[in-house]
N, C-alpha and C positions, 0 to 999 in steps of 0.2 A: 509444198513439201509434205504436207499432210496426208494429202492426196498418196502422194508415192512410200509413204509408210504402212498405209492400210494395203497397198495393192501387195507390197513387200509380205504382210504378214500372211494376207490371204493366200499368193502364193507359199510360201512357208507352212501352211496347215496341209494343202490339199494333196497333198504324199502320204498324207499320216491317215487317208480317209479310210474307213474300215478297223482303227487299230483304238485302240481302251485311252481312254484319257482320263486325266483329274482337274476338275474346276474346282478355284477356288474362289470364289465371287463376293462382292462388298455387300454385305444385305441391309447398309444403316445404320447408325445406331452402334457403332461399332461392333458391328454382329457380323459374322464371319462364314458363308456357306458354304458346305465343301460338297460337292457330287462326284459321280465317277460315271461312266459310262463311254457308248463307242461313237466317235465324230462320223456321224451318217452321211453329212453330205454339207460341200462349200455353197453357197450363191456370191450373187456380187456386191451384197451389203454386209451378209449375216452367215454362220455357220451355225447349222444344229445336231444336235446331241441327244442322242436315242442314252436314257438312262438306265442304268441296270434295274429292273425292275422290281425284286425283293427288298431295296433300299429306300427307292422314292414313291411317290402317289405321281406325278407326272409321269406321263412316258417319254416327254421331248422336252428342249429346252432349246431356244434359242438365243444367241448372243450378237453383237456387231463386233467387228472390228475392231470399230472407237472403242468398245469399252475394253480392249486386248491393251489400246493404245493409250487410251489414260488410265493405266491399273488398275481398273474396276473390275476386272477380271483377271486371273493368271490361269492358263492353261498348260498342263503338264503331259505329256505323251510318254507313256508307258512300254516295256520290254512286256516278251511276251512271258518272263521270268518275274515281272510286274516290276523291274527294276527301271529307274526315269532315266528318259531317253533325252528329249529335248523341253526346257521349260521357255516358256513366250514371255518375255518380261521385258518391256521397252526402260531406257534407262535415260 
């Protein structure tokens, strides 16, 4: 079942490749990290994120799935009006 949740989300991202998103990722510690940047490209474990670069020291950033899937991440996809389009939050 799990299995077909992650394949679920990864289809669900790979529309949005090229377009601005907002991570909001668990950093620990109840610490909270927020980035922005453009979803560069899906694989079959992990999607990475080209960061905007005046904001972060990274240029990339990669995440899995899993972590879409047990809220360790939330991923936001943005309008081009910067207004949110679809938010990834398993329930």
């Amino acid at each position: 079942m799990a299995k077909n949740a992650l394949l679920e989300i990864k289809r669900s991202m790979e529309p949005h490749v090229g377009q601005k998103i907002m991570l909001r990722a668990n950093g620990g510690r109840r610490k909270t990290i927020e980035r922005s940047g453009v979803l560069e490209e899906t694989y079959p474990s992990v999607f990475i994120v080209k960061l905007d670069q005046e904001q972060h020291a990274f240029k990339r950033v990669s995440y899995s799935y899993a972590d879409i899937l047990t809220e360790s991440v939330e991923v936001t996809v943005c309008n081009d009006d910067g207004q949110v389009r679809i938010t990834y939050i398993q329930h």
